[in-house]
N, C-alpha and C positions, 0 to 999 in steps of 0.2 A: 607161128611160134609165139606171137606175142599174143594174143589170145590164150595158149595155155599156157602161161606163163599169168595170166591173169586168174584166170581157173583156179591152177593150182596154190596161187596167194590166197582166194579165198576160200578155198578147199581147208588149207590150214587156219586160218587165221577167224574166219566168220564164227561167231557166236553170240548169242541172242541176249547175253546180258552186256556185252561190247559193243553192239548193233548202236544204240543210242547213245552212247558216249562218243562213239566215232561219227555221229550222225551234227552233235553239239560240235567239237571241235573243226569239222568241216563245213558248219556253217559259221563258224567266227572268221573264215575266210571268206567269204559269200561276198564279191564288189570288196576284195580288200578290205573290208572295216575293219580288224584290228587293228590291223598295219597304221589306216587312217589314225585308227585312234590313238596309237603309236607314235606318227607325225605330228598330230597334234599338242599332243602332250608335250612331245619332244621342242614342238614352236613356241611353246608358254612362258620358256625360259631360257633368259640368252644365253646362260652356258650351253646349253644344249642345243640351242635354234641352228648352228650349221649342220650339226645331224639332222633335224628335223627338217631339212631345207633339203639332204641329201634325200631322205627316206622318201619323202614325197615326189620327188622326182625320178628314183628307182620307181616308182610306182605308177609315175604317168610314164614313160617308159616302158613300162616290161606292160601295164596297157595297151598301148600304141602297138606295140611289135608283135606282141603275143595273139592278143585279145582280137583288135581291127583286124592287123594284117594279115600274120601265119594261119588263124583259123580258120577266116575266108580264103584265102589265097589255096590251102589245103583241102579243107572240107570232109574232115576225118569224121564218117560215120562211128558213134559213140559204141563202145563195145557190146551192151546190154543190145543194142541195136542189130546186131549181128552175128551174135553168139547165144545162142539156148543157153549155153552154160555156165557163164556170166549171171549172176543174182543183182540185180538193180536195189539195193537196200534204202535208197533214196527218192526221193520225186526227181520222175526226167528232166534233165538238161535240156535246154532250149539255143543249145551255141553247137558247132562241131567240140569233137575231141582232142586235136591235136593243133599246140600244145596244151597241157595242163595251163590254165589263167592260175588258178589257184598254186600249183607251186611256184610257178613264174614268180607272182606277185610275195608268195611267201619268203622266197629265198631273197628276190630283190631287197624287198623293204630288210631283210633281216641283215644278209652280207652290209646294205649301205650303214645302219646302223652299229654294227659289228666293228666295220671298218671305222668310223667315227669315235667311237671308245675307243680303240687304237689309237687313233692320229692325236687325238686329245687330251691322251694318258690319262682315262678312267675304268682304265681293264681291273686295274687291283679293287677298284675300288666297286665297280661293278660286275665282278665276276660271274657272278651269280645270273643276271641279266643278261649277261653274254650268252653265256649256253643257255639259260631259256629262250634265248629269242633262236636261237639255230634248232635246238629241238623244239617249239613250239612250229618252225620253220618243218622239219622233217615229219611230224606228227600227222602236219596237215596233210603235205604231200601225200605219204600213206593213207590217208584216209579218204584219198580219190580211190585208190589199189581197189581197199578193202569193198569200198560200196558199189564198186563195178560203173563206174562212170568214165574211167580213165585204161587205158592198155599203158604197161609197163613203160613203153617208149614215149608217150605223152608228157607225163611225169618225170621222167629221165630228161626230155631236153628240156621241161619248164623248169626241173633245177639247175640246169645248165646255163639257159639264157639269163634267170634271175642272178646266179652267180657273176657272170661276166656285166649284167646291169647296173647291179650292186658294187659292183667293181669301179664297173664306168664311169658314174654320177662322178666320185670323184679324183678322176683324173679333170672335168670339166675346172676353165678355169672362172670361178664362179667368185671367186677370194674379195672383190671387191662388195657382192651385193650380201656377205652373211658376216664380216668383219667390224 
């Protein structure tokens, strides 16, 4: 089921002027680098360095758990791999399928960052950044769907784990090394 349920994503959704846009925006996930670049930015300036402190570690996190462990530990043959009817619109993956790194990492660094504007009380002030960094979060995700690299369920729990990672970082009690 989750194979046609991939199909039928790209069945609707594939089109050859959207193909490279979607092809751009899922490589600015490629190893986390926005994210990175995200974090970094976020460390250059101390109002901001305990998000920058969080997001980073949403990121070695949803790494570790996602990336090392779940995918070996799994070893989910990649959809394109397995289904004719699956369109590979990108160059093959060289990892298993399951979970999404790429949502994983998306939604971590995003939620940790999210929740940081929160705690901070820079939501009014950053509005705007708020919902970019969750849709630029959702965007990517789908754009595993779209390019047939990912089955539906891959991407569902890498936004899942990123959520509850992004979550995590800060409950750790870290207060003393970002104060």
């Amino acid at each position: 089921m989750d194979g046609e349920i991939l199909v039928f994503i790209q069945g609707i959704f594939v089109n050859e002027s959207l193909t490279p846009i979607f092809a751009f925006i899922t490589h600015l996930g490629n190893k986390g680098m926005i994210w990175i670049a995200l974090s970094v930015g976020l460390l250059l300036f101390k109002k901001t360095r305990p998000i920058g402190i969080m997001v980073a570690l949403a990121l070695i996190f949803s790494y570790l758990i996602n990336n090392l462990m779940l995918k070996n530990l799994i070893m989910r043959t990649r959809p394109y791999e397995v289904i004719p009817a699956v369109k590979l619109l990108i160059e093959a993956q060289h990892d298993y399928s399951f979970p999404s790194g790429h949502a994983s990492s998306s939604f971590a660094a995003a939620i940790a960052a999210m929740r940081g504007i929160r705690i901070y009380g820079y939501y009014e002030k950053y509005k705007i950044c708020y919902y970019a960094l969750l849709t630029l979060a959702i965007i990517i995700a789908f754009t595993r769907l779209y390019l047939g690299v990912h089955y539906p369920t891959d991407v569902m729990f890498g936004i899942l784990s990123g959520v509850v990672i992004g979550l995590f970082v800060w409950k750790l009690p870290l207060n003393r090394f970002y104060n």
